[in-house]
N, C-alpha and C positions, 0 to 999 in steps of 0.2 A: 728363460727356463734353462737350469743347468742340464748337461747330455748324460748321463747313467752311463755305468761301466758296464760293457758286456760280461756275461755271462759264458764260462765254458765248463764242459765235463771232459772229464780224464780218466780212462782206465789206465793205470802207468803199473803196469808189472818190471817189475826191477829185478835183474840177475846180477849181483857183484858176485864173483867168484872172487876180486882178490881182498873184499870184507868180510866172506860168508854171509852174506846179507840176501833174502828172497823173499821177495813180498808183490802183490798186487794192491796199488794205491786206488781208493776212488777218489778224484779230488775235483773238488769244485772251486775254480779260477775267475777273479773277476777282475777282467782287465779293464785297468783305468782310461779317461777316454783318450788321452794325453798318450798311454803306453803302445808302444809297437806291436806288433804281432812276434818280431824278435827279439825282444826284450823278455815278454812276457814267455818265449819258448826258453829263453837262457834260465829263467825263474825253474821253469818245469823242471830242466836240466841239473839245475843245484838244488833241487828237492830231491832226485833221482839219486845221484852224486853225494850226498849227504844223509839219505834217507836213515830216520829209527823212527823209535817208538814216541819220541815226542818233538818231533819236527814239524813245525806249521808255519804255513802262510805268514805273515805279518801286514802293517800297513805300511812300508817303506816307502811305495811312491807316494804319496802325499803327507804324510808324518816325518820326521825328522826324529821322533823320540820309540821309533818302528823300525828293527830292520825287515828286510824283505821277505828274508826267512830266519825263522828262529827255535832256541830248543831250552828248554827252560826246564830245569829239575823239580820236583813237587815244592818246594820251598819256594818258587818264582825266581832263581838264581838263575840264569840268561849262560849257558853253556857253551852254545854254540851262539855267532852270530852272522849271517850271512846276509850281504847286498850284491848286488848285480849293478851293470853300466860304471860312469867314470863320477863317483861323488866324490863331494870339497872336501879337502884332506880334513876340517876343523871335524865331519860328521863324523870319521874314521877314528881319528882320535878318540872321540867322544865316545865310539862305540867299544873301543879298545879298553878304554875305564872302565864299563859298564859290560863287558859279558869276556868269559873264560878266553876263547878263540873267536877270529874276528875271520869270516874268508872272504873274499873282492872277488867275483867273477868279471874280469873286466872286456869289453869287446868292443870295435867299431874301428879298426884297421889302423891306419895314421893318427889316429886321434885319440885312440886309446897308448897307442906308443910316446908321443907327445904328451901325454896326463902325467903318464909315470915316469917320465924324466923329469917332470917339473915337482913333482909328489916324492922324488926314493928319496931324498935325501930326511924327509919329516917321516919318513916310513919305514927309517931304519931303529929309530929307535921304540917303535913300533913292538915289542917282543913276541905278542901273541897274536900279528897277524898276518896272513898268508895275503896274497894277490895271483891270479889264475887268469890269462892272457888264454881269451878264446878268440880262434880263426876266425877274420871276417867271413871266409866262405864256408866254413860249417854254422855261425850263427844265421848268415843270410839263408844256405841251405836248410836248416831246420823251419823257415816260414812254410816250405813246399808242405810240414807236417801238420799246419793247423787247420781245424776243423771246429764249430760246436760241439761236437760229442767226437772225441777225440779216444783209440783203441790204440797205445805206446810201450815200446819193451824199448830197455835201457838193459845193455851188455855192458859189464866190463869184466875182463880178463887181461892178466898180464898189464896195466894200466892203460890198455886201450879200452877207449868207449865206444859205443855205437848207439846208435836214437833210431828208432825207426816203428813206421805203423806197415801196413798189410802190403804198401804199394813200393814207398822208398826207405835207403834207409843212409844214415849220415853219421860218418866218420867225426868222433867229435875231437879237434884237434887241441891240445890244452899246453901252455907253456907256464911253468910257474915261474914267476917276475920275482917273488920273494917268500922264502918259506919261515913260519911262526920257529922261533928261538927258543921257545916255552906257553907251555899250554898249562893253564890248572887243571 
């Protein structure tokens, strides 16, 4: 008998001041059984980080023709495309064909360093896609934030982030590895 993905809720109030963007998200999360609890916060994080009016979920961990999150204009044109953790440079590609902007939130300390030295060189020519190098100790710090029914505000100002619920709250630290050359 296969194990079922958990289940979580999310109140995610977003304050970008340097987007103008302010919203309260309800979003319901199902994490796969395979997925981390910091994976799945990095997820929340570039929904946060990216948020509009048609940004959703996808099936990215077990699809391969899904990214993790995605934004698709009424036409089904793929806008935005966004994956998390360290995927094969071939889905990257793939994904770069198939949607406007491509962003990699990449995280997991030596190993996410190590990916992208073996990937920049197929990454440069790359044009529409970004790569976003998060701190092992802010993805690991944002686990202290999960819950079932999870209560989240997401700051940004001046391009600092912060994540936090009622108790802690977490410096999100972001290095960009490589920045898109061209967006349509």
């Amino acid at each position: 008998m296969a194990i079922k993905s958990t289940v979580f809720k999310a109140s995610l109030q977003i304050a970008n001041m340097d987007s103008h963007y302010y919203a309260e998200h309800p979003l319901t999360i199902s994490r796969h059984p395979s997925e981390t609890d910091e994976r799945m916060m990095v997820r929340m994080l570039a929904f946060a980080l990216n948020a509009g009016e048609y940004l959703e979920f996808g099936q990215g961990m077990t699809d391969d023709e899904s990214a993790d999150l995605w934004k698709k204009d009424l036409t089904g044109v793929i806008e935005l495309w966004i994956d998390v953790g360290l995927p094969d440079e071939k889905l990257i590609r793939k994904a770069c064909g198939r949607a406007n902007h491509v962003v990699l939130y990449c995280y997991g300390g030596n190993a996410a360093k190590l990916w992208y030295e073996q990937n920049a060189k197929g990454f440069i020519r790359l044009k529409n896609l970004t790569v976003i190098n998060l701190s092992q100790a802010c993805t690991q710090g944002m686990e202290k934030l999960v819950e079932r029914t999870m209560q989240l505000q997401c700051n940004v100002q001046d391009g600092q982030v912060w994540l936090m619920n009622n108790e802690d709250s977490i410096l999100i630290e972001q290095v960009v590895w490589k920045a898109a050359t061209k967006i349509n």
